[in-house]
C-alpha positions as CSV (number, residue, x, y, z in Angstrom):
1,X,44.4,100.8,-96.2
2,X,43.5,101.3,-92.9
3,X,42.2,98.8,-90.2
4,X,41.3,98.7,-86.1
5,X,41.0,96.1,-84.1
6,X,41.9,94.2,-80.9
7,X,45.3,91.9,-80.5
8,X,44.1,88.4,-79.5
9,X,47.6,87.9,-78.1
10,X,50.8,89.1,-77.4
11,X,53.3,90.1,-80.2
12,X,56.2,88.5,-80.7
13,X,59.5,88.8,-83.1
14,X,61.4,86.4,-85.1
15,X,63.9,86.4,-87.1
16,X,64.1,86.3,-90.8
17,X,67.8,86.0,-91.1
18,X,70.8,87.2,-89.9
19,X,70.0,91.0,-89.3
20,X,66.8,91.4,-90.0
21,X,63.9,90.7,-87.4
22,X,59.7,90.4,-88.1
23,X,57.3,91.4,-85.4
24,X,54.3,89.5,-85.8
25,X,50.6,89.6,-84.0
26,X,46.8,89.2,-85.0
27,X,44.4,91.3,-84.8
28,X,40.3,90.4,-84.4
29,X,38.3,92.8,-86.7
30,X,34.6,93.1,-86.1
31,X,31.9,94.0,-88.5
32,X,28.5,95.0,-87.3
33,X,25.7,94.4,-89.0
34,X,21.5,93.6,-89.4
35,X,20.2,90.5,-91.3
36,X,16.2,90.3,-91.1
37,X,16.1,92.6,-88.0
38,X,18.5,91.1,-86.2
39,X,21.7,92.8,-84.8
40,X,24.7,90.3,-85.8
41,X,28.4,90.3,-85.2
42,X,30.8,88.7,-87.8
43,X,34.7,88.8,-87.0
44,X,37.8,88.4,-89.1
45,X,41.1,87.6,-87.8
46,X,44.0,89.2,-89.5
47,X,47.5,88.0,-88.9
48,X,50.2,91.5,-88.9
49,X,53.7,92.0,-89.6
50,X,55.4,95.1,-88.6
51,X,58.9,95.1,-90.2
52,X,60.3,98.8,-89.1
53,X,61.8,97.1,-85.7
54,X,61.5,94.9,-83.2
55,X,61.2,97.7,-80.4
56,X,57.2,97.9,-80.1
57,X,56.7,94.1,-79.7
58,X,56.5,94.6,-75.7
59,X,54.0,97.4,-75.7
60,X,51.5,95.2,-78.3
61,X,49.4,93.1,-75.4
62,X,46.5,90.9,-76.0
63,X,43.3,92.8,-75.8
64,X,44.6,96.2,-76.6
65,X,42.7,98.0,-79.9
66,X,45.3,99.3,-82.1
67,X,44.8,101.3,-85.2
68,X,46.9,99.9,-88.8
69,X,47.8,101.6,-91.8
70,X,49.4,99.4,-94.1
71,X,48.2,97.1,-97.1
72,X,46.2,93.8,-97.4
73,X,47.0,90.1,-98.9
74,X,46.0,87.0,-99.3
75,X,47.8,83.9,-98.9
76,X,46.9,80.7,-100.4
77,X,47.2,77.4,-98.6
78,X,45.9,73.3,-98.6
79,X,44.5,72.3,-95.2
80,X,45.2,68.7,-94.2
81,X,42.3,67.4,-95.6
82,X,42.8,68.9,-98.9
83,X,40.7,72.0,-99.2
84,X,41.8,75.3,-100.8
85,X,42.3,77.6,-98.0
86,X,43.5,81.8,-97.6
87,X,44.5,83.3,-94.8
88,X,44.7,87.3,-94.7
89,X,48.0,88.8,-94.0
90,X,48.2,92.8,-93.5
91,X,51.6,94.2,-93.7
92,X,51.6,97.1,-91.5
93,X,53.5,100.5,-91.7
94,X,52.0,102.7,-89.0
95,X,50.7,101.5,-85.8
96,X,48.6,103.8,-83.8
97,X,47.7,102.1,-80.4
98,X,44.3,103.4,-79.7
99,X,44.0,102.0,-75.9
100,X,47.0,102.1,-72.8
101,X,49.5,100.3,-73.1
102,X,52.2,98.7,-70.6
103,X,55.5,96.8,-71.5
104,X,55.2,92.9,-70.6
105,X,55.6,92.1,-67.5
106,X,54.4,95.4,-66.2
107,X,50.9,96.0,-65.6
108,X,48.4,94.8,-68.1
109,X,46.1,97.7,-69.6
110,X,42.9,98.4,-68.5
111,X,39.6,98.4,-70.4
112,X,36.8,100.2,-70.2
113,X,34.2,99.0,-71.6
114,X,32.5,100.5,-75.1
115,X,34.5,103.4,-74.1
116,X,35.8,103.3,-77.2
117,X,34.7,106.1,-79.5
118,X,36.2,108.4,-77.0
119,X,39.8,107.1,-76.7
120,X,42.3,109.2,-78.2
121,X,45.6,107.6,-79.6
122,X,48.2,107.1,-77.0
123,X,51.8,106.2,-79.0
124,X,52.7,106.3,-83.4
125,X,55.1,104.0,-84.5
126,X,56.1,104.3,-88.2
């Protein structure tokens, strides 16, 4: 499965145990669409894990589009008032950044605008 979309924050890694670390991040995924002739925006938010190292964390910055390949769950939880709630969870295995990027602390990226059927993909990780 495939999906694009823009990091609402900056990645970050924990650690799982011992020798084995989890870089995490979410992702905002927009869907497009009409509903009685009116243009209409609708926008998931997927939470990402990246578990082939720990080294791409600091290029992953808020706003930045990224391309995922990877696979799709869903995780069953009970809110604190007692509703049946999911949360989707993509466990990625490439990561194609689709817009600059800058190690923290650097720079941040720049954005241009809807500019973004012409970017071209910068960095693979997989």
């Amino acid at each position: 499965m495939e999906i694009t979309g823009r990091l609402v924050a900056d990645a970050t890694v924990r650690a799982v145990n011992a020798d084995k670390n989890v870089t995490g991040f979410r992702v905002a995924v927009n869907r497009n669409y009409r509903s009685q002739g009116e243009q209409k925006q609708e926008t998931a938010y997927v939470e990402c894990t990246y578990w082939r190292g720990d080294g791409i964390a600091p290029y992953l910055i808020k706003g930045m589009v990224v391309q995922l390949k990877g696979f799709m769950t869903a995780e069953p939880w009970i809110s604190r008032d007692g509703e049946a709630m999911a949360s989707l969870k993509f466990r990625t295995d490439e990561i194609n950044m689709l817009t600059s990027s800058a190690k923290k602390g650097n720079r941040k990226p720049t954005q241009s605008g809807n500019n973004n059927r012409v970017l071209k993909p910068s960095k693979r990780f997989n």
